[in-house]
ChimeraX commands (.cxc) that place a marker at each C-alpha (Angstrom):
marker #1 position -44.55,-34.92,18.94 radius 0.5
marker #1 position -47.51,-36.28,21.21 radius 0.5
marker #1 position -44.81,-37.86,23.24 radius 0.5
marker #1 position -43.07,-34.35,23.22 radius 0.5
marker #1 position -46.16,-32.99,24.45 radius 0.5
marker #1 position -46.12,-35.46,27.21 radius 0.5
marker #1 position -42.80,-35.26,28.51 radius 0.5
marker #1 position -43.76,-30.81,28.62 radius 0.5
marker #1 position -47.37,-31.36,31.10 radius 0.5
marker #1 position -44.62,-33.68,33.05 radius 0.5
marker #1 position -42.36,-31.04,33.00 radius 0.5
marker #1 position -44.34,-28.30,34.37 radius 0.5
marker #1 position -46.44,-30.55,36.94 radius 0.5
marker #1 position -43.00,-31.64,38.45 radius 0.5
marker #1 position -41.83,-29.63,41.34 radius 0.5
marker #1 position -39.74,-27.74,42.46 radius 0.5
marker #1 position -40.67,-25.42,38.75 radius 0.5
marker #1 position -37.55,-24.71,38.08 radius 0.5
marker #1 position -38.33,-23.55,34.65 radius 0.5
marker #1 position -40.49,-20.59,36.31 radius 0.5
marker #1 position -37.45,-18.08,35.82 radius 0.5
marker #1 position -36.95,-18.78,32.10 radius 0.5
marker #1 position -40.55,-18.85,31.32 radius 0.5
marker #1 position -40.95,-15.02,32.79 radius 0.5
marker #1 position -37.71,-14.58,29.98 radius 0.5
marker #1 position -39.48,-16.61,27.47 radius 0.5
marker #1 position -42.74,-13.99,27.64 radius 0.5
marker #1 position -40.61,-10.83,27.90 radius 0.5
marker #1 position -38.83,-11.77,24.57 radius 0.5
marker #1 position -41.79,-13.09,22.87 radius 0.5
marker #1 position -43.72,-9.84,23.90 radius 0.5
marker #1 position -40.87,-7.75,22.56 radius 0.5
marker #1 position -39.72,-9.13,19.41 radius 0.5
marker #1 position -43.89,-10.00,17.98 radius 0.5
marker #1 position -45.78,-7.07,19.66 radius 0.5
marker #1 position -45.57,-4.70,16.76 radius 0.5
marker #1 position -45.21,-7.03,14.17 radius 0.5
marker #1 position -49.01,-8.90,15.28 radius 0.5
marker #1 position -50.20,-5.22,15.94 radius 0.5
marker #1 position -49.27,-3.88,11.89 radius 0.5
marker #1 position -50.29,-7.18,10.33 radius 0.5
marker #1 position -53.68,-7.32,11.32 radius 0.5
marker #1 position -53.92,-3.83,11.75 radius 0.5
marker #1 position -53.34,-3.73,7.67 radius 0.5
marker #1 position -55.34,-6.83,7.16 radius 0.5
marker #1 position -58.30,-5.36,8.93 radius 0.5
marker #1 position -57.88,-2.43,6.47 radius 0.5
marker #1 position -57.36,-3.95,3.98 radius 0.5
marker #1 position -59.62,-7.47,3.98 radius 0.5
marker #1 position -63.09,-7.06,5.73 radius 0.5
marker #1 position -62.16,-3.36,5.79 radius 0.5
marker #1 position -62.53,-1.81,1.94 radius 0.5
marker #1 position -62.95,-5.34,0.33 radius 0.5
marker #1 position -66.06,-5.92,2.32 radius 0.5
marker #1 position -67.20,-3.15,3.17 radius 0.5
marker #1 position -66.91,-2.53,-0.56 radius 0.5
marker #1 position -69.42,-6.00,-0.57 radius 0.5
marker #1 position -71.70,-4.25,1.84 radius 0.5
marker #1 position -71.43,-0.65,0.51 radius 0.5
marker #1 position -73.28,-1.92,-2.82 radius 0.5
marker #1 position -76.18,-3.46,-0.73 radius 0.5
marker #1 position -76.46,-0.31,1.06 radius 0.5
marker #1 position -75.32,-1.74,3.95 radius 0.5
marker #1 position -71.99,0.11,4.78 radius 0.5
marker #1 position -73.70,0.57,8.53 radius 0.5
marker #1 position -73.39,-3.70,9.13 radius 0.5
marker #1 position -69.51,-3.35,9.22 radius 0.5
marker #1 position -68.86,-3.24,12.61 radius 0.5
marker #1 position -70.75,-6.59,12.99 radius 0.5
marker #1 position -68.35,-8.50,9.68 radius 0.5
marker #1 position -65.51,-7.36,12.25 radius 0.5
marker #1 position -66.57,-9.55,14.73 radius 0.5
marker #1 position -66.52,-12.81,12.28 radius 0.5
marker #1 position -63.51,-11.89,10.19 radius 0.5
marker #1 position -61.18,-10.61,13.04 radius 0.5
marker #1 position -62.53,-11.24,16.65 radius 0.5
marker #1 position -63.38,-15.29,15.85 radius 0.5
marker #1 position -61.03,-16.05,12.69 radius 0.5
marker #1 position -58.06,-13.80,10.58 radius 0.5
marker #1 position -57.18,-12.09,13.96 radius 0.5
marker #1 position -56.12,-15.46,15.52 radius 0.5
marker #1 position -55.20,-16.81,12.57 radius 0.5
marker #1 position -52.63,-13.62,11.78 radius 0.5
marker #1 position -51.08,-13.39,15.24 radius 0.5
marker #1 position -50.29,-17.05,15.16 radius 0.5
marker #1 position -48.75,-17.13,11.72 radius 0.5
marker #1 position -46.74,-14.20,12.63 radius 0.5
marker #1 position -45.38,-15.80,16.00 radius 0.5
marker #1 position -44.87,-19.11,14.27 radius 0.5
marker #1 position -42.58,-16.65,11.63 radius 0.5
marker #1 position -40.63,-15.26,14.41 radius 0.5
marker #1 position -40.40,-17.03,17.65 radius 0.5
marker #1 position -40.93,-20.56,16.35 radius 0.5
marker #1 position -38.35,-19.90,13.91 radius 0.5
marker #1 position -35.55,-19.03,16.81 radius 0.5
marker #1 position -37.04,-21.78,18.83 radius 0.5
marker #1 position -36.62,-24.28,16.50 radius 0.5
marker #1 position -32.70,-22.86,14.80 radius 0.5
marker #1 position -31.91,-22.46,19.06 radius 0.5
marker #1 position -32.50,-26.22,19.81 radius 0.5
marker #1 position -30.88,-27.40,16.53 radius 0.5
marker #1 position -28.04,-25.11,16.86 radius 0.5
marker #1 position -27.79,-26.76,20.37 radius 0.5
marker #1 position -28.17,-30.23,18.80 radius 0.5
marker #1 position -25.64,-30.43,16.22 radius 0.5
marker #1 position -23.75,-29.19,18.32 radius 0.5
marker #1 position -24.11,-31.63,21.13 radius 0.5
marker #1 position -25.23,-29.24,23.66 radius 0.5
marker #1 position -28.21,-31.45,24.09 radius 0.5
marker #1 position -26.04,-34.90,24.82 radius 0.5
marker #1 position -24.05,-33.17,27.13 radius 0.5
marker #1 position -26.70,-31.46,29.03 radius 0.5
marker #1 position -28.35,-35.16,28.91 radius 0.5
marker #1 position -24.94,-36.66,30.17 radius 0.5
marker #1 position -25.16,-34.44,33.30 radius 0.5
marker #1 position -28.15,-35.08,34.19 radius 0.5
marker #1 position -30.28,-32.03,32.95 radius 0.5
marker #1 position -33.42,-32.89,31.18 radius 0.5
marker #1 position -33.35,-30.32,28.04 radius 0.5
marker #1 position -37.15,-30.93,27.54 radius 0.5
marker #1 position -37.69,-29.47,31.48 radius 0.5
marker #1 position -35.23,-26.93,30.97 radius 0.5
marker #1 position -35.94,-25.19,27.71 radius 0.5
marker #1 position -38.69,-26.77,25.55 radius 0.5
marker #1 position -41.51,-26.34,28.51 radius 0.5
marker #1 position -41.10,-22.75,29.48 radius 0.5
marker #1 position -40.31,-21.99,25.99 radius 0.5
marker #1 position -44.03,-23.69,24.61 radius 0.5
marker #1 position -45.76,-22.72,28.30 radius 0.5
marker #1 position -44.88,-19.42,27.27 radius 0.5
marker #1 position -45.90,-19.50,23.55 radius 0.5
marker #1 position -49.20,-20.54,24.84 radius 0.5
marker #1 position -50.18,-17.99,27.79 radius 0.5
marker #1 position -48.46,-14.57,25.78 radius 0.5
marker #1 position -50.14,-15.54,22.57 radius 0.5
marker #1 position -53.34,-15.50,24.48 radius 0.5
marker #1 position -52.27,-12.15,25.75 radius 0.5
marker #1 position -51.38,-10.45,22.03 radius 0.5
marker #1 position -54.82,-11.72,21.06 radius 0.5
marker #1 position -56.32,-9.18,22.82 radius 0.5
marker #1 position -53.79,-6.54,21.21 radius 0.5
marker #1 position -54.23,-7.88,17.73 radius 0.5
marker #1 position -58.45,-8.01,18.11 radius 0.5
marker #1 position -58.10,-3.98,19.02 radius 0.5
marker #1 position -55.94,-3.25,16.21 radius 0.5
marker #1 position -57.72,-5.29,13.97 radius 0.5
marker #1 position -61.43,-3.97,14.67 radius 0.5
marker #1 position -59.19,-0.49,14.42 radius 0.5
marker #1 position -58.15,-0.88,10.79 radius 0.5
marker #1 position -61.41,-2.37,9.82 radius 0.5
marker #1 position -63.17,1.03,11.27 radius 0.5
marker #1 position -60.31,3.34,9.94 radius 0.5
marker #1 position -61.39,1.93,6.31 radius 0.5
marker #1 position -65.32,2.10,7.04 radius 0.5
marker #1 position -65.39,5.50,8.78 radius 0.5
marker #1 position -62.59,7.17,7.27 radius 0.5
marker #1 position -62.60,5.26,2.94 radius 0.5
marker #1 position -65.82,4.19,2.65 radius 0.5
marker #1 position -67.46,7.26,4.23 radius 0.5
marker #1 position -69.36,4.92,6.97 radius 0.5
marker #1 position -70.45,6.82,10.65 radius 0.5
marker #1 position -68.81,5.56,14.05 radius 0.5
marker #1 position -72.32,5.31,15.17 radius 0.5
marker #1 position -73.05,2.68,13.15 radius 0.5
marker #1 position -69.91,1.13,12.88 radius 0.5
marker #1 position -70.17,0.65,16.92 radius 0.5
marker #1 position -73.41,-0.06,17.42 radius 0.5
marker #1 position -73.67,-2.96,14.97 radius 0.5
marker #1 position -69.98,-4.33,16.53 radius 0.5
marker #1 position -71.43,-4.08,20.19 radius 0.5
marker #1 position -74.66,-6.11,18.77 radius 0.5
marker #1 position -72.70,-8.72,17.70 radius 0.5
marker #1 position -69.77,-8.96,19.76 radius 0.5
marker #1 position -70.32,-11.50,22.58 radius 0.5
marker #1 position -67.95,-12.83,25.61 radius 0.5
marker #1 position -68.39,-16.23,23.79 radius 0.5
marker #1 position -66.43,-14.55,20.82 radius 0.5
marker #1 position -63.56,-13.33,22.99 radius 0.5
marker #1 position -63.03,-16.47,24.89 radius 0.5
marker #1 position -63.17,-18.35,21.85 radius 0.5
marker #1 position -60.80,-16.37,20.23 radius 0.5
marker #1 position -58.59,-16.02,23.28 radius 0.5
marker #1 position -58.58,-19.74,23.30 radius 0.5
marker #1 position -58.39,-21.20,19.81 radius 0.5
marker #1 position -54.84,-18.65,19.77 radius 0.5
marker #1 position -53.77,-20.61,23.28 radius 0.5
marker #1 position -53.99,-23.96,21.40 radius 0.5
marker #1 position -52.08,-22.57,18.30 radius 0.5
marker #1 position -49.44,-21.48,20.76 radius 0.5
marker #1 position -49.22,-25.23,21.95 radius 0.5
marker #1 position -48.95,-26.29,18.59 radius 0.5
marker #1 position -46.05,-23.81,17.44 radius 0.5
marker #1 position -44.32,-24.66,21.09 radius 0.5
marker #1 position -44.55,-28.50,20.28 radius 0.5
marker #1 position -43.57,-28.65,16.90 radius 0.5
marker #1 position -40.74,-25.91,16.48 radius 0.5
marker #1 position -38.87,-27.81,19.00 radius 0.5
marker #1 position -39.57,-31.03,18.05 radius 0.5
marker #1 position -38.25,-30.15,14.84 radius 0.5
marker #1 position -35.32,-28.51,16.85 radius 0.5
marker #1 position -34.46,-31.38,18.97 radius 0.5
marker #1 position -34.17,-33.66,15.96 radius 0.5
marker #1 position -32.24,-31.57,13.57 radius 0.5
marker #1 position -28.84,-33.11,12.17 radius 0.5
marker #1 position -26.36,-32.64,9.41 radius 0.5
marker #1 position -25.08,-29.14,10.65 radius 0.5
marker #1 position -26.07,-25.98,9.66 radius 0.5
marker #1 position -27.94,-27.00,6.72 radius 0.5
marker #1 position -29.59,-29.33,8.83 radius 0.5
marker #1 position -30.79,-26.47,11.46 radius 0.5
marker #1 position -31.95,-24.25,8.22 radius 0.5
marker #1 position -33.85,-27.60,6.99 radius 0.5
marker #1 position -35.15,-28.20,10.58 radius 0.5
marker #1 position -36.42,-24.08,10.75 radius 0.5
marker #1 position -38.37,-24.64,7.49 radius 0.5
marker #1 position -39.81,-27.62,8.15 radius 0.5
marker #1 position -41.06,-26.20,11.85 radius 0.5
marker #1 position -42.74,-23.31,10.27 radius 0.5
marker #1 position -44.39,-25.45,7.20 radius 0.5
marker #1 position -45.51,-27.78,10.15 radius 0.5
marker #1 position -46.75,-24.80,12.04 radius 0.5
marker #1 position -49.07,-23.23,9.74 radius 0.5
marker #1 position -50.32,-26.55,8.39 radius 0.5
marker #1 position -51.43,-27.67,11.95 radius 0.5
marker #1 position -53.17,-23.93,12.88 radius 0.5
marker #1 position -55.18,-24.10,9.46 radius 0.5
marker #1 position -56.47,-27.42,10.31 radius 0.5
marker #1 position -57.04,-26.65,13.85 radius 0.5
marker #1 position -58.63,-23.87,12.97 radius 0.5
marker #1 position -60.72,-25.30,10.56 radius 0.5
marker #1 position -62.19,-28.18,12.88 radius 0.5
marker #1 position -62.06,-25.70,16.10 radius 0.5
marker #1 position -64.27,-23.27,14.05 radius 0.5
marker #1 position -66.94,-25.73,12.70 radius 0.5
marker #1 position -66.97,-27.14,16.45 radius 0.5
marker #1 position -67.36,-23.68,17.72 radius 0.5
marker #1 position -70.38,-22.57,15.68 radius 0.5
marker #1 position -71.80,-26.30,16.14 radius 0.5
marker #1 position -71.88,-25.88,20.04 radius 0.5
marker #1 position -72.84,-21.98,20.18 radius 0.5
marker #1 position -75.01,-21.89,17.24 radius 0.5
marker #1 position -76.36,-18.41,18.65 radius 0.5
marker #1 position -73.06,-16.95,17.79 radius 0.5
marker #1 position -73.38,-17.38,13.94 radius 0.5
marker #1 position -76.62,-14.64,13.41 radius 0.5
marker #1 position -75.21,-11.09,12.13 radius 0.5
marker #1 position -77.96,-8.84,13.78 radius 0.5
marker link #1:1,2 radius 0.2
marker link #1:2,3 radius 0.2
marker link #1:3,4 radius 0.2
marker link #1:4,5 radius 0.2
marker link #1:5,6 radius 0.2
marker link #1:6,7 radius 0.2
marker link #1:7,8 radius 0.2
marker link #1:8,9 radius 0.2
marker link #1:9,10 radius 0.2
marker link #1:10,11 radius 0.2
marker link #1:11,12 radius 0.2
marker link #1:12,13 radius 0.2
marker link #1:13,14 radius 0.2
marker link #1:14,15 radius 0.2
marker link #1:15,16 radius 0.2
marker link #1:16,17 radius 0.2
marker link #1:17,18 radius 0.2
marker link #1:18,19 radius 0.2
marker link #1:19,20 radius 0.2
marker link #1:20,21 radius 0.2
marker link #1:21,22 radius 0.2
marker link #1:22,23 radius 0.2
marker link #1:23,24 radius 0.2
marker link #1:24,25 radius 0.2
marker link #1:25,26 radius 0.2
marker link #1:26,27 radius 0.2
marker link #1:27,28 radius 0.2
marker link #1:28,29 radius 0.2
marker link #1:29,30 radius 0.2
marker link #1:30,31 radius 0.2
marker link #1:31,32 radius 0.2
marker link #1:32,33 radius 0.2
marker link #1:33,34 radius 0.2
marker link #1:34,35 radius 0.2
marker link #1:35,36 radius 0.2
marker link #1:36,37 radius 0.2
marker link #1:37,38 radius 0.2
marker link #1:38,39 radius 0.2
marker link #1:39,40 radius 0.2
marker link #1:40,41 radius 0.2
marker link #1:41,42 radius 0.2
marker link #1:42,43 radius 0.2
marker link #1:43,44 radius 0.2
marker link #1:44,45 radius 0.2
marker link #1:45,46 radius 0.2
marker link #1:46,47 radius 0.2
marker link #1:47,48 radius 0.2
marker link #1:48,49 radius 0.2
marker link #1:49,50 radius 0.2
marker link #1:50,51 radius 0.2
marker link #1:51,52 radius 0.2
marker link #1:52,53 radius 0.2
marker link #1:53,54 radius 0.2
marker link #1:54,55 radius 0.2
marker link #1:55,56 radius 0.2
marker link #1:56,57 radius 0.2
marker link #1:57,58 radius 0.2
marker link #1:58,59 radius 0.2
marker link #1:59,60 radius 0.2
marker link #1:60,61 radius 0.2
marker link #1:61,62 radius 0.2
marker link #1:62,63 radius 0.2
marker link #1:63,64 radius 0.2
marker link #1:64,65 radius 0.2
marker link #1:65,66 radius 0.2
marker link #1:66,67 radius 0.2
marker link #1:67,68 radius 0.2
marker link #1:68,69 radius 0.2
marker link #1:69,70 radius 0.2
marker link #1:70,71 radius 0.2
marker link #1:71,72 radius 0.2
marker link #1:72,73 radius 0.2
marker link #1:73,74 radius 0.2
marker link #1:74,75 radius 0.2
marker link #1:75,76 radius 0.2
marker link #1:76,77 radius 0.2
marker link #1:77,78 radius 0.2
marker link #1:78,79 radius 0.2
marker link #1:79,80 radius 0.2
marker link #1:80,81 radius 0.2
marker link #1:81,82 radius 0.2
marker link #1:82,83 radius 0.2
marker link #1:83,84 radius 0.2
marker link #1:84,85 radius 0.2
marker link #1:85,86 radius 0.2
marker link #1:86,87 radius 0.2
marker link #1:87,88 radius 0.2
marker link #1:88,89 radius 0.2
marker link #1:89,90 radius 0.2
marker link #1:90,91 radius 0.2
marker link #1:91,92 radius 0.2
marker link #1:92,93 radius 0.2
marker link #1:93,94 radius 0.2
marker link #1:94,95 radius 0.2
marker link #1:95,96 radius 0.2
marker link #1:96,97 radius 0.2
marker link #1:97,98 radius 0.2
marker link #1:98,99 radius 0.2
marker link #1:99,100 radius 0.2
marker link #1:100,101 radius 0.2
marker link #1:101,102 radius 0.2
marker link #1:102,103 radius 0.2
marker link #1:103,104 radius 0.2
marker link #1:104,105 radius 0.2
marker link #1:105,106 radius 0.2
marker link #1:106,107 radius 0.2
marker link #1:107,108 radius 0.2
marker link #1:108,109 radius 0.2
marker link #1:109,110 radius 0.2
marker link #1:110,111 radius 0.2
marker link #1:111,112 radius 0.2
marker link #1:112,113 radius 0.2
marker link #1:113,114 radius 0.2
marker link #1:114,115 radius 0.2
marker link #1:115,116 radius 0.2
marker link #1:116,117 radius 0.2
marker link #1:117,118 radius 0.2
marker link #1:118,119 radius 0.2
marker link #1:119,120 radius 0.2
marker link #1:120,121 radius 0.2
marker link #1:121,122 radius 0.2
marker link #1:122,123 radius 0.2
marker link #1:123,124 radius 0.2
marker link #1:124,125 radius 0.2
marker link #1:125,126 radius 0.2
marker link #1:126,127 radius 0.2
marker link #1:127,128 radius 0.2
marker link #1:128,129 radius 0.2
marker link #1:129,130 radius 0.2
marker link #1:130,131 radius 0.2
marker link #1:131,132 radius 0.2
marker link #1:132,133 radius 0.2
marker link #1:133,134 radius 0.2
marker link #1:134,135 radius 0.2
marker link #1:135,136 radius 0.2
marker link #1:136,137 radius 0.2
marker link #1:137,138 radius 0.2
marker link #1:138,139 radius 0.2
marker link #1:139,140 radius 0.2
marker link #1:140,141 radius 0.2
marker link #1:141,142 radius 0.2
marker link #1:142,143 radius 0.2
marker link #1:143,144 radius 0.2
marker link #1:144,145 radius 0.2
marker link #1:145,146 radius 0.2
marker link #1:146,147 radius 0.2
marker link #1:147,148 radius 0.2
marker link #1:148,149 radius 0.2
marker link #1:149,150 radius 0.2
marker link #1:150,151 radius 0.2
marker link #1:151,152 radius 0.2
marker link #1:152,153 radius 0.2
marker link #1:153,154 radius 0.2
marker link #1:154,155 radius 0.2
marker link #1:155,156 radius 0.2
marker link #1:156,157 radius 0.2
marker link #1:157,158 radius 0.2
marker link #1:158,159 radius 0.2
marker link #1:159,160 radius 0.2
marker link #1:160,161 radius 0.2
marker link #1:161,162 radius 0.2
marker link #1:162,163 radius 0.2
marker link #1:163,164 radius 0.2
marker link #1:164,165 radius 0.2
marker link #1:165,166 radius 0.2
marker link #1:166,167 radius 0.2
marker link #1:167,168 radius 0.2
marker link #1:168,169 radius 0.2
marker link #1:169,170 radius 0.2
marker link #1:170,171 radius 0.2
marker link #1:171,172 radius 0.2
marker link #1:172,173 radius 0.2
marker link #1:173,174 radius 0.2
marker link #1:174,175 radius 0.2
marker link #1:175,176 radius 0.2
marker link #1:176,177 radius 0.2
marker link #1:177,178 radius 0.2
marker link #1:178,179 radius 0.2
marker link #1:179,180 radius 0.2
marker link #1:180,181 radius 0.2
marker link #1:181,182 radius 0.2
marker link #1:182,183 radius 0.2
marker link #1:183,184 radius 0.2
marker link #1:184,185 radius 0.2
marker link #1:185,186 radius 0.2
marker link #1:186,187 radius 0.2
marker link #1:187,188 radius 0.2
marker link #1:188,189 radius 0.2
marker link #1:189,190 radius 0.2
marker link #1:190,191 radius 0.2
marker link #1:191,192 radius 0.2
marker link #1:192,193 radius 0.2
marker link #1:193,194 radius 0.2
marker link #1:194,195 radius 0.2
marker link #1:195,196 radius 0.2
marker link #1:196,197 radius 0.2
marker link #1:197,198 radius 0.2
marker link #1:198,199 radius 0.2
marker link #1:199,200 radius 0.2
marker link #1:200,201 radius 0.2
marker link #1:201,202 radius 0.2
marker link #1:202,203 radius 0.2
marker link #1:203,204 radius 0.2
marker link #1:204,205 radius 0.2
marker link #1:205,206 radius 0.2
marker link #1:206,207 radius 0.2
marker link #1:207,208 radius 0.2
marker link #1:208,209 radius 0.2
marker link #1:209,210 radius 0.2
marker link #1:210,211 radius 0.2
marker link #1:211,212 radius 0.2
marker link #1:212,213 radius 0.2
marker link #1:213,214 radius 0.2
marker link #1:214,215 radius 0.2
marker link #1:215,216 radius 0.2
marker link #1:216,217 radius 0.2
marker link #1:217,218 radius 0.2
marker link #1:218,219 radius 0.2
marker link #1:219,220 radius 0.2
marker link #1:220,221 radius 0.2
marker link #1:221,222 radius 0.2
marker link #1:222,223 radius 0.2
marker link #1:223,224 radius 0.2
marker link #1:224,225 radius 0.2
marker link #1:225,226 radius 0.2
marker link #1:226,227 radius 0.2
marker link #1:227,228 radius 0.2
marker link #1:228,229 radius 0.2
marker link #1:229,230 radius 0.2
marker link #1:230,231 radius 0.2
marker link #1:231,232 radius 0.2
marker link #1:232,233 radius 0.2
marker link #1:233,234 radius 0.2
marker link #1:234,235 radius 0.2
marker link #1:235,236 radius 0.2
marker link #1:236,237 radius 0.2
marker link #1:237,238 radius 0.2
marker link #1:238,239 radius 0.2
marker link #1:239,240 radius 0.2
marker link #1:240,241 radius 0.2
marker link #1:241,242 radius 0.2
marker link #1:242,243 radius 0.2
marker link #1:243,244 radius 0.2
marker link #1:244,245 radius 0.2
marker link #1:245,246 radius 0.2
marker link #1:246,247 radius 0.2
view
């Protein structure tokens, strides 16, 4: 996989980019086929998690009014990333990876090797260069409709005021959050890119191999985001300590 990753900055640092044409494909059909799906999921979970199960927490402190602010650490710096990247591992890792082993058992890949075309240049770049750039982009989506369900279940269950509910998000919400949001989701975007077609590339044994190969991309998948997420977090708060106080 690391020498996967490799051969995809070579790739893209080559000229003449030929791959620019099917990476403008790659980010229509990932923007059309996990758009809604990102926007519902963490729409729900923001309803339905730090929504009524913590601002049920909060409500028996008498703090209903600090809402706004638990948005920023449960959706802005953690589940919101952490939801649009499981769901875009689900759906386009999943036809990355069965596209690639489809190809490779059978023998599209060796033939577009035998004449010359480098499969890695032609579909695994724009395809992960792609992944990594419109995940960034549905970030921003899934943060709005996240912070949305979270205030929909504070304003409108939990009989909270928008007043509050704003005022504490503004007073935590920082540029610091937002970039490292936008940013942690860009390197689980590398890691779906890079694994679903490794996986792809080396599938065998026919279709039961490509089914194999899909399962094994998206196990891989989520297993590297909750780590990276887990050591990207700690490093996060470590280096922008000023981040981690709930005013």
């Amino acid at each position: 996989m690391v020498a996967l990753f490799g051969a995809v900055l070579r790739a893209l640092a080559t000229p003449p980019f030929a791959w620019r044409r099917e990476f403008v494909i790659a980010c229509i059909e990932l923007l059309r086929s996990s758009f809604w799906p990102i926007a519902i999921s963490v729409a729900v979970f923001g309803f339905s998690g730090p929504g009524l199960q913590a601002g049920n927490f909060l409500e028996a402190f008498g703090s209903t009014d600090r809402s706004g602010g638990f948005m920023v650490v449960a959706i802005v710096r953690e589940f919101g990333t952490f939801v649009t990247a499981a769901v875009v591992a689900g759906i386009v890792g999943t036809m990355l990876t069965a596209e690639l082993g489809t190809r490779r058992v059978r023998g599209e890949i060796d033939a577009l090797e035998s004449l010359g075309v480098d499969p890695v240049a032609a579909i695994v770049a724009p395809r992960t260069l792609a992944l990594v750039v419109m995940l960034m982009v549905l970030d921003v989506f899934a943060l709005v409709f996240g912070v949305a369900g979270g205030y929909v279940a504070s304003v409108g269950v939990l009989d909270g005021t928008t007043g509050a509910f704003v005022s504490s998000f503004m007073a935590n919400a920082t540029f610091l959050d937002l970039l490292g949001s936008v940013v942690k989701v860009g390197i689980f975007g590398l890691l779906i890119g890079i694994i679903s077609s490794w996986y792809g590339l080396h599938a065998s044994g026919g279709a039961h191999g490509v089914g194999r190969a899909v399962n094994r991309a998206v196990v891989g998948s989520l297993m590297a985001i909750f780590v990276v997420n887990l050591v990207y977090t700690q490093w996060f708060l470590a280096t922008f300590p000023e981040v981690n106080v709930l005013r």
